[in-house]
N, C-alpha and C positions, 0 to 999 in steps of 0.2 A: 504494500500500500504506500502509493507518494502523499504528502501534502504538499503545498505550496501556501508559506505563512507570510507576510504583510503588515508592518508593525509601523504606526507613524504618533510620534511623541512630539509636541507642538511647545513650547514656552513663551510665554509674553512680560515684558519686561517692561516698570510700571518708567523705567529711563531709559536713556541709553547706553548699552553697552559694548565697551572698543577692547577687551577682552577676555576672552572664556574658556577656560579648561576645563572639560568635561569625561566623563566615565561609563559607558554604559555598558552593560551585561545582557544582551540582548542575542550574542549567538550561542545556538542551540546545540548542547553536547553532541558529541561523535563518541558511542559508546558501542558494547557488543548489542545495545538493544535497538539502538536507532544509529542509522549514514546519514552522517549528513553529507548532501549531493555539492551544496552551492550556498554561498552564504556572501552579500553586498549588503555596506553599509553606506549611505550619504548624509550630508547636511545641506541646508539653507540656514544662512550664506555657506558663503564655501568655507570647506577647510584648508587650512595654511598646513597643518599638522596631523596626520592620522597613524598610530601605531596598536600594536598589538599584545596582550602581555597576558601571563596566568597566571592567579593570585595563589595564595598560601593553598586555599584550597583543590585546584585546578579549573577554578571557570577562568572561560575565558573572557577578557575584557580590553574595549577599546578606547583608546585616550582620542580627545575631540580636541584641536586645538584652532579657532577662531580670531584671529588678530583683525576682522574687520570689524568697523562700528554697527549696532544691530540693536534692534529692538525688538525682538522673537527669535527663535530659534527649530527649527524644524529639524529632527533627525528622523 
């Protein structure tokens, strides 16, 4: 059985902000229970910075990093 999942997290920002570091845990293990096939991540605005890392535990998580000015944030 495939899925195909679609995850859209939106922020509004009551100023503006000219820069943002951020963390999300959003892709989906690769285990012996579940393949994962394919896995993209984006933002609006763009990112300046995108890396990848696994924490103490082993999720996995990616750092957002934003140096444009913005007032929302879509990932």
């Amino acid at each position: 059985m495939r899925y195909k999942l679609f995850h859209k997290t939106k922020f509004t920002y009551q100023n503006m902000v000219t820069l943002s570091h951020n963390i999300t845990r959003l892709k989906p293990a690769d285990t012996k229970y579940q393949k994962l096939l394919e896995f993209n991540a984006s933002a609006t605005p763009s990112l300046h910075e995108f890396s990848t890392f696994k924490d103490i535990f082993g999720n996995s998580n990616c750092h957002l990093l934003i140096r444009e000015a913005h007032s929302s944030l879509e990932v």
